[in-house]
C-alpha positions as CSV (number, residue, x, y, z in Angstrom):
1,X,0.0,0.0,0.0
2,X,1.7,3.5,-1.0
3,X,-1.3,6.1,-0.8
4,X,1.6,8.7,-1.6
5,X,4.3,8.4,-4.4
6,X,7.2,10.6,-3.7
7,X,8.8,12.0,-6.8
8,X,12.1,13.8,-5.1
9,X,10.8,17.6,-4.7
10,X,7.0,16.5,-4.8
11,X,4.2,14.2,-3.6
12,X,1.5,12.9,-5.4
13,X,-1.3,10.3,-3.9
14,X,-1.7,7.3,-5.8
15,X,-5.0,7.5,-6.4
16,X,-4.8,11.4,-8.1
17,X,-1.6,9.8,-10.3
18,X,-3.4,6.4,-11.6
19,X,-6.6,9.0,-12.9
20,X,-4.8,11.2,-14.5
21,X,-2.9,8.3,-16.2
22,X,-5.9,6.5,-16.8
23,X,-7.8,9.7,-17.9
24,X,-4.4,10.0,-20.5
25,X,-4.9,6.4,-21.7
26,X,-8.6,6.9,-22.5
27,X,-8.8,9.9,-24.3
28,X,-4.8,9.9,-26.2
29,X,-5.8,6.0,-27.3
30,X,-8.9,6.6,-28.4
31,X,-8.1,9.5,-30.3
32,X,-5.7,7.5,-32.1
33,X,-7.9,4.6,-32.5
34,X,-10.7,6.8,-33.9
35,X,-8.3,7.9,-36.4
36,X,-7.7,4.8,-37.8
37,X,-10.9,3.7,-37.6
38,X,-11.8,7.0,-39.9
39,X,-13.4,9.0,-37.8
40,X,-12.3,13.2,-38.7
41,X,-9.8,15.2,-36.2
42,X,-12.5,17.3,-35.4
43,X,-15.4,15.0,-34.7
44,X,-13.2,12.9,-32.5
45,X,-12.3,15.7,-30.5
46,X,-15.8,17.0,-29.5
47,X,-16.5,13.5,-28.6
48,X,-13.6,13.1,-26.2
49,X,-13.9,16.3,-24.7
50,X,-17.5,16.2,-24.2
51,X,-17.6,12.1,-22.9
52,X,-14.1,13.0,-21.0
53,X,-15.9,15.9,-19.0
54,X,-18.9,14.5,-18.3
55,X,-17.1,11.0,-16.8
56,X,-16.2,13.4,-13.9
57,X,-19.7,14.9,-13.4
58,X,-21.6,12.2,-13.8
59,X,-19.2,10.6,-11.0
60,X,-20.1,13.2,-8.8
61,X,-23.7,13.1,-9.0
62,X,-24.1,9.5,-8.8
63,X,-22.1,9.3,-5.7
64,X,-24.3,12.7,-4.6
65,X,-27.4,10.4,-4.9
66,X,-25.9,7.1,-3.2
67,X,-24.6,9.2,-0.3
68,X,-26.0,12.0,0.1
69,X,-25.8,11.8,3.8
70,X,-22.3,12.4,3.4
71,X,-23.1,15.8,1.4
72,X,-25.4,17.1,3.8
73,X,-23.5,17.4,6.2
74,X,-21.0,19.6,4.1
75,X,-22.5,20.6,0.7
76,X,-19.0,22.3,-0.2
77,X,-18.0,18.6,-0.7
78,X,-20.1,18.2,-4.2
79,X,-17.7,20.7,-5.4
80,X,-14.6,19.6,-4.5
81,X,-11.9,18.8,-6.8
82,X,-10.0,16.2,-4.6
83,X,-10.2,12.5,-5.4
84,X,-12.8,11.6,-3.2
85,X,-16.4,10.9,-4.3
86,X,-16.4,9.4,-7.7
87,X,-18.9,6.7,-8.3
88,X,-17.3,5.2,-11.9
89,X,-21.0,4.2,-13.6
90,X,-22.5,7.5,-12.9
91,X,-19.7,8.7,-15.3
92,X,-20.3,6.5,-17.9
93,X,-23.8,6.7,-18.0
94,X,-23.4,10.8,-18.1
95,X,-20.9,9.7,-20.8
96,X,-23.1,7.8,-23.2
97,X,-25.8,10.5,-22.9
98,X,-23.5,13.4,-23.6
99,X,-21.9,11.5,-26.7
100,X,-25.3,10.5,-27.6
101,X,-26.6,14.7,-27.8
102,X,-22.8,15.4,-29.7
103,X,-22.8,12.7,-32.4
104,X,-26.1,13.5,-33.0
105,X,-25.3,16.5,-33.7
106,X,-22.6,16.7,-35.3
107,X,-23.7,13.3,-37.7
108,X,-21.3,10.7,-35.8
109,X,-22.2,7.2,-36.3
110,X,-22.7,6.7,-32.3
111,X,-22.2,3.2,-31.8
112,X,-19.2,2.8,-33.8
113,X,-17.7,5.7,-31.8
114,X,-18.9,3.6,-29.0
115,X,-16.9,0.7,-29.9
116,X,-14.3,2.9,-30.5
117,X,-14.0,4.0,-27.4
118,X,-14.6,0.7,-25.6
119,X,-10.9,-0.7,-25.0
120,X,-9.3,2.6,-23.6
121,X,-12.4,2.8,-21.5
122,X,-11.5,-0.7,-19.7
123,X,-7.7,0.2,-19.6
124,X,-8.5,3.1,-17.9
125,X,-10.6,1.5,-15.4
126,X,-7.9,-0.9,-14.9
127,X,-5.0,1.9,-14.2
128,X,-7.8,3.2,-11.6
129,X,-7.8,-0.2,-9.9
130,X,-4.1,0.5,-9.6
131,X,-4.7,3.2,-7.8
132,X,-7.5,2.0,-5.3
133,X,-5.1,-0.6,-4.6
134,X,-2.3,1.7,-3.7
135,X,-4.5,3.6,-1.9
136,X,-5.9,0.9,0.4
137,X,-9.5,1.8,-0.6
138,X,-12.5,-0.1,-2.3
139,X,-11.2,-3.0,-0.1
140,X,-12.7,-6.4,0.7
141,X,-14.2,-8.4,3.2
142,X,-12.2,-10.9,5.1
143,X,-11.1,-14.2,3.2
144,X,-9.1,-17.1,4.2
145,X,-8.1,-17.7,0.4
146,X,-4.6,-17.8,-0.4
147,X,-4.7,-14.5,-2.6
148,X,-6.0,-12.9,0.4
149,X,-3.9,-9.1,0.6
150,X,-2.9,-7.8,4.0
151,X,-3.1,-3.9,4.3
152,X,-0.8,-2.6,6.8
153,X,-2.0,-1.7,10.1
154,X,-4.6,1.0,10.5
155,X,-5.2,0.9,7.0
156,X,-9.0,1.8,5.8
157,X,-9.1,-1.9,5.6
158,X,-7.8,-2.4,9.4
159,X,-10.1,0.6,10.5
160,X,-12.9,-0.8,9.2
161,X,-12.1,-4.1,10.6
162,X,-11.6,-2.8,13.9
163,X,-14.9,-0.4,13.8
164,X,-16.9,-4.9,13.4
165,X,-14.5,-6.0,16.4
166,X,-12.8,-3.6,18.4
167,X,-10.3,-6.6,19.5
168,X,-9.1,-6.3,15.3
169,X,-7.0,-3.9,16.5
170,X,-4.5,-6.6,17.5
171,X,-4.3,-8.5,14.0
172,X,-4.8,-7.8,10.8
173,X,-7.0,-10.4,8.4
174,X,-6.3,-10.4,5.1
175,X,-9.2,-9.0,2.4
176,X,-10.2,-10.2,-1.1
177,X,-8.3,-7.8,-3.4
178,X,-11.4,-6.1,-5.2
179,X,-9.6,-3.8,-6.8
180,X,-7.2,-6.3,-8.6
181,X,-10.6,-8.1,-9.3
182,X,-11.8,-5.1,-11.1
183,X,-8.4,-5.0,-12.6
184,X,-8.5,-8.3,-14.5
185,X,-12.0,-8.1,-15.5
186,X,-11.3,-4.8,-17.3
187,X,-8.5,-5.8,-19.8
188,X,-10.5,-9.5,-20.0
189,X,-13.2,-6.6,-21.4
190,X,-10.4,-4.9,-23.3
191,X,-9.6,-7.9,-24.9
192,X,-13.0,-8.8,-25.5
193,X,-13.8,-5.6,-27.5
194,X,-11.1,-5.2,-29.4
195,X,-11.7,-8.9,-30.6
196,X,-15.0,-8.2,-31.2
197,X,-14.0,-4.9,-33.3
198,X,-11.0,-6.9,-34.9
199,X,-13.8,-9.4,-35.9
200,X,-16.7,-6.2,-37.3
201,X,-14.1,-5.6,-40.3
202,X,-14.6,-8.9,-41.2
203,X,-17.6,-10.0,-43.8
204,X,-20.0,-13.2,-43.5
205,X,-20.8,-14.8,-46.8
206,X,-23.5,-12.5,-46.9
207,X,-21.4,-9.1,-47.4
208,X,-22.6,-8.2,-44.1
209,X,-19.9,-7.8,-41.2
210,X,-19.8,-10.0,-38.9
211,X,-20.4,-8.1,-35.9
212,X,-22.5,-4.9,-36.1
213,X,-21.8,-1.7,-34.8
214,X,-22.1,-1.2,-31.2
215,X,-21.7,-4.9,-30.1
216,X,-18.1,-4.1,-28.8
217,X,-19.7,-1.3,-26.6
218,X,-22.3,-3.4,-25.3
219,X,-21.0,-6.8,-25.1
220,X,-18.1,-4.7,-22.6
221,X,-21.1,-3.6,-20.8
222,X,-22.5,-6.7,-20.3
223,X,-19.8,-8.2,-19.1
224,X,-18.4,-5.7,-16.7
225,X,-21.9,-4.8,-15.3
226,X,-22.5,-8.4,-14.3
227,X,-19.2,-8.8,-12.8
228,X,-19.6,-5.6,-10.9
229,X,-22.6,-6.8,-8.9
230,X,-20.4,-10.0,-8.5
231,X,-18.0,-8.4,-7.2
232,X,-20.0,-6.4,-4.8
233,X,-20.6,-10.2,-3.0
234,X,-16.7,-9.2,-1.6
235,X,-16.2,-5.9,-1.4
236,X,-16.8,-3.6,1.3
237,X,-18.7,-0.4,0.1
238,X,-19.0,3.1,1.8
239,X,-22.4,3.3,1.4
240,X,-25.3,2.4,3.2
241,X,-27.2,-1.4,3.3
242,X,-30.3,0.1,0.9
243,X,-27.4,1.4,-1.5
244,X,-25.5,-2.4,-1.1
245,X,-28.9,-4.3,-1.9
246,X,-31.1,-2.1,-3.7
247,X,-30.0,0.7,-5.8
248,X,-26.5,-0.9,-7.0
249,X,-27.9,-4.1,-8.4
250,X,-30.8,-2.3,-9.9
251,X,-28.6,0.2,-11.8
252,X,-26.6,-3.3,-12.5
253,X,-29.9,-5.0,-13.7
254,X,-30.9,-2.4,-15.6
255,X,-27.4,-1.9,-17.7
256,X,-27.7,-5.8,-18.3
257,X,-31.0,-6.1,-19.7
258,X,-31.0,-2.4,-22.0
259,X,-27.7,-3.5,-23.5
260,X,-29.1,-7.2,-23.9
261,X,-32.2,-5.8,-25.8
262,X,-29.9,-3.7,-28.0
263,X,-27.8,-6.5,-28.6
264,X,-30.8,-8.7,-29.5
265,X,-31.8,-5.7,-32.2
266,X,-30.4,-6.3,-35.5
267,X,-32.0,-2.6,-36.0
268,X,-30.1,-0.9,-33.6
């Protein structure tokens, strides 16, 4: 655990570093990507800028509305610009809307932008993991597997460990490693997408490709989604028990079965 990375005349936290990489990786790779793939200079700029922006308010208000007993008691918080309170799907849900109103109107074929997109958006959440992990949060419960990680004492993990058994404070259980968890299901969704994209400039003996535009995008989504709520089964979250069984695994549910019906959709 290494919360802060000391770079001779200045600090950084972990967590700050690994976003601003991941943020890098998203938006330079894609660029570049969407190049190739033939999309103009201009176009793919808008939608970068537009999708890059609103990853960080959509994070915001999502975590806003999951705890918002957190804001009450400070309002100020909602505007801070530190690297606490970011809930990752209320960004890419803001994400998907706001490249939905900008390729509309500037004529972008959405969905293969969306594909586009796709790998550098699971590479970036997998530099993020990187940084949860060095930071000691998004931890786990206690496991006895043999992958189990021990976070030094007094850690978030130990804290919260203590705050169930105040005798914790003498030993320190190791956790499931959510966060490298997270990690490997990202790039096995990078790798998915970019096979599946590999596979689109292919043609069926038909003349028509072999994977339609979108299914990249929505396959990811799919995927990561479900293992998300799996993942929750281990994980220790900040948030309150409604939050844990209710609204999580709805928003979960409801990601599964809108990108399932559009996957379904040869008209989409």
């Amino acid at each position: 655990m290494y919360p802060r990375l000391n770079f001779g005349l200045f600090t950084v936290t972990a967590y700050s570093l690994f976003t601003a990489i991941a943020l890098a990786a998203a938006v330079i790779g894609s660029y570049i990507y969407a190049r190739r793939r033939g999309f103009k200079a201009a176009d793919s700029l808008w939608m970068l800028l537009g999708m890059g922006l609103s990853v960080f308010i959509g994070a915001r208000l999502l975590n806003v509305l999951v705890n918002y007993g957190w804001y009450v008691k400070d309002p100020l918080r909602i505007f801070s610009l530190d690297d606490k309170g970011f809930s990752l799907y209320g960004g890419v849900i803001l994400a998907v809307l706001s490249g939905l109103l900008i390729s509309r109107a500037r004529r972008i074929p959405l969905l293969k932008f969306a594909d586009t997109v796709t790998p550098f958006t699971g590479i970036a959440i997998a530099l993020m993991r990187v940084g949860c992990f060095l930071n000691g949060c998004c931890f786990g419960k206690e496991t006895s597997l043999p992958w189990g990680v021990k976070f030094p004492p007094y850690s978030p993990a130990h804290i919260y460990q203590i705050s169930q058994n105040p005798f914790g404070a003498f030993s320190v259980p190791p956790v499931h490693p959510t966060q490298i968890y997270e990690l490997i299901a990202a790039l096995i969704g990078t790798a998915l997408a970019f096979y599946i994209i590999r596979g689109s400039g292919r043609k069926q003996h038909n003349g028509h490709p072999a994977w339609a535009d979108g299914t990249a995008f929505l396959a990811f989504g799919i995927f990561f989604s479900a293992f998300r709520w799996f993942n929750m089964q281990f994980r220790v979250l900040p948030y309150s028990d409604a939050v844990l069984n209710i609204w999580y695994p709805l928003l979960y549910a409801a990601i599964i079965i809108v990108c399932g019906w559009l996957l379904l959709n040869p008209k989409r």
